[in-house]
N, C-alpha and C positions, 0 to 999 in steps of 0.2 A: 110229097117230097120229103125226103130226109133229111134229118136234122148231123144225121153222121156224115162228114162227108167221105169220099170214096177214096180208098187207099189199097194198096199191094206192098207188102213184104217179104221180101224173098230171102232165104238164107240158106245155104248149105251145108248140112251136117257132116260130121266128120266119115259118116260113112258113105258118103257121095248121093245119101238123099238128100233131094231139093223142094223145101217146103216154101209154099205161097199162102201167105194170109192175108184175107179180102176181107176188108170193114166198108162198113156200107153195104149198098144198094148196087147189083152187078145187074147193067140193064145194057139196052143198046145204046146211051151216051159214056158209058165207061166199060161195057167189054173190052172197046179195042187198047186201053189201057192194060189193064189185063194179057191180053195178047201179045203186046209187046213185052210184058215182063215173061211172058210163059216163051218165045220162040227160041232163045237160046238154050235153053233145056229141051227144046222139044226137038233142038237138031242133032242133038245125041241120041239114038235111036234105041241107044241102052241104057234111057233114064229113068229113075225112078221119082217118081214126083208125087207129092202129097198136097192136096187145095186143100188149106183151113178155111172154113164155112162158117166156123164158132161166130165171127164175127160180121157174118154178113147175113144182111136184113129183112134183103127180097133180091128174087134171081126170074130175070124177064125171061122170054123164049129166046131172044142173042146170045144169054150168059148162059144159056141147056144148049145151045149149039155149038157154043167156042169150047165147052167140056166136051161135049161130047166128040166133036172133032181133034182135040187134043187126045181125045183116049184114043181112038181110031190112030192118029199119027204117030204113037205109042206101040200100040197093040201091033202096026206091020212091021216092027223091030223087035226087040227084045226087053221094048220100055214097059212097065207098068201106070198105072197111076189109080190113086186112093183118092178119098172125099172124109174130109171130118167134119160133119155138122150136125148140134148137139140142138141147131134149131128145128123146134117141128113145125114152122111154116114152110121152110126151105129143105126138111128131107119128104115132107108130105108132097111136095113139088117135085122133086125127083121121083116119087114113088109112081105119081100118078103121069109123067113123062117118060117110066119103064127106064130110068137112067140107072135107077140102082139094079136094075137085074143085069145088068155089064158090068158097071162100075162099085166095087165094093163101097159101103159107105158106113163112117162109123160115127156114133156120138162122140170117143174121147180122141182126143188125140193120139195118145200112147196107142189105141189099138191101132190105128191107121199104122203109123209111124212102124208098127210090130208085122203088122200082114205085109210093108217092104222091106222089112229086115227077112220075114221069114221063109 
């Protein structure tokens, strides 16, 4: 169990990217936490969204399903969405889930933040 407990931050940049940072453990008792902070973003079909990962711990198979269906719900508009995580327990998990051959994924931030600007 974790000693962090689970949180979401959401904030809007000034150029209508919409970054989410998840502390903690994104599992199946706190995806759906998550989920609700991601749906109003995700019903703009031409959103650009960025998950910070920097700070999250360990990601179950619910929290590789709610990404991955958010990029899907993304991808059938004109949304993008990015992944920054600088963790190698948590991008060795995407690697081996094939999430990053869809979904870009970066260690820093600024690069995430730069592939939706670019």
């Amino acid at each position: 169990m974790s000693l962090v407990p689970f949180e979401v931050k959401s904030e809007e940049l000034e150029d209508g990217i919409r970054t989410f940072t998840v502390r903690g453990e994104l599992d199946m008792g706190t995806a759906p936490d998550l989920e609700r902070e991601l749906e109003p973003a995700l019903a703009d079909s031409g959103a650009s969204i960025m998950l910070d990962l920097s700070e999250c711990e360990f990601i179950d198979s619910t929290g590789i399903a709610l990404i991955v269906r958010a990029w899907r719900q993304l991808e059938q508009g004109d949304g993008r969405l990015v992944l920054c995580s600088p963790n190698l327990q948590v991008r060795r998990l995407l690697e081996i889930t094939g999430v990053d051959s869809s979904i870009p994924v970066h260690e820093q931030r600024d690069a995430a933040l730069a592939e939706l600007r670019g």
